[in-house]
C-alpha positions in Angstrom: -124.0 38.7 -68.9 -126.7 38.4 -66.4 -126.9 40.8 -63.5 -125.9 40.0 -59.8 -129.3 40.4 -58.7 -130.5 38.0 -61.5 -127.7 35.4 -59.9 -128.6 36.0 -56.5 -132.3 34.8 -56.6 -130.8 31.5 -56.3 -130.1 32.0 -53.2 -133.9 33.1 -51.8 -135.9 31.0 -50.2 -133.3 28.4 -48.9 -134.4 26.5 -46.7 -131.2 27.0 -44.7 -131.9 30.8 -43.0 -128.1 31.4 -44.1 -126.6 34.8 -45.0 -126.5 34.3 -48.3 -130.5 33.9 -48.2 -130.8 37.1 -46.0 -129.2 39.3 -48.4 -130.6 37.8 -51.7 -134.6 38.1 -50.2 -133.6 41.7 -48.6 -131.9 42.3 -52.4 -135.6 41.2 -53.6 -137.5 43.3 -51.1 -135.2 46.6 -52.0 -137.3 48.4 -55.1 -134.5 50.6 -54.9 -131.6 47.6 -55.4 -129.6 48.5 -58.9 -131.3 45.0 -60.5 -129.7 45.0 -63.8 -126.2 46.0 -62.3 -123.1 44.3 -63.4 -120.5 46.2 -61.6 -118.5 45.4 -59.0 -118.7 49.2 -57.7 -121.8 50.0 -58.2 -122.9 47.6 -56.1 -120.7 47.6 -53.5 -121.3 51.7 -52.9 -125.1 50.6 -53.0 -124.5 48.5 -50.3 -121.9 50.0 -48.3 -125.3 53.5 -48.3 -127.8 51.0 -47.5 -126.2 48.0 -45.8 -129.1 45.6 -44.5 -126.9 44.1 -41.7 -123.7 43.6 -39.9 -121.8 41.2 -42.3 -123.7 42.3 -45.7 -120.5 43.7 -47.3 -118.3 40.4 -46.5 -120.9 38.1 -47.9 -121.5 40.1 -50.8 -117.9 40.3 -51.9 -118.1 35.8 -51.4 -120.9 35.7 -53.5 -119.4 38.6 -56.0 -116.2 36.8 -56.6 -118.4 33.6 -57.0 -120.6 35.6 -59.8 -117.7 36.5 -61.4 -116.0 33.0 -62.0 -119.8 31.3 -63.1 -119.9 34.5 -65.8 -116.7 33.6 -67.3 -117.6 29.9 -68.0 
C-alpha cells in the first residue's frame, strides 16, 4: 500500500490553485509531515497539531476517503 503523502503528490502543482493543491504542496514543504504514513489517525492528529489552514481537516478527510477506495482496487 502506498502512503497518503505518496497519493497526494498528484495533486501538487495543479494548475487549478484548489485546496486540494494547497494542502498536497504545504504536505511537500512540511519535513516534519509523517510521509510514509498509512493511517487514518495518525494523520489526522498530525494535522489537527499542525493544521496549515482553515479547511485543511475537511479536505483531508475528502481526499482520505478517496485514498482509501483507489487502495482497495
Amino acid at each position: 500500500m502506498r502512503s497518503f503523502y505518496h497519493y497526494m503528490m498528484r495533486y501538487r502543482g495543479n494548475k487549478q490553485a484548489d485546496e486540494e493543491r494547497q494542502l498536497a504542496d504545504w504536505m511537500f514543504k512540511d519535513h516534519s509531515f509523517p510521509k510514509q504514513a498509512t493511517s487514518y489517525h495518525e494523520l489526522s492528529s498530525y494535522l489537527e497539531w499542525n493544521i496549515p489552514f482553515t479547511n485543511a481537516l475537511a479536505v483531508f478527510d475528502r481526499l482520505y476517503e478517496n485514498y482509501q477506495l483507489e487502495e482497495k482496487e
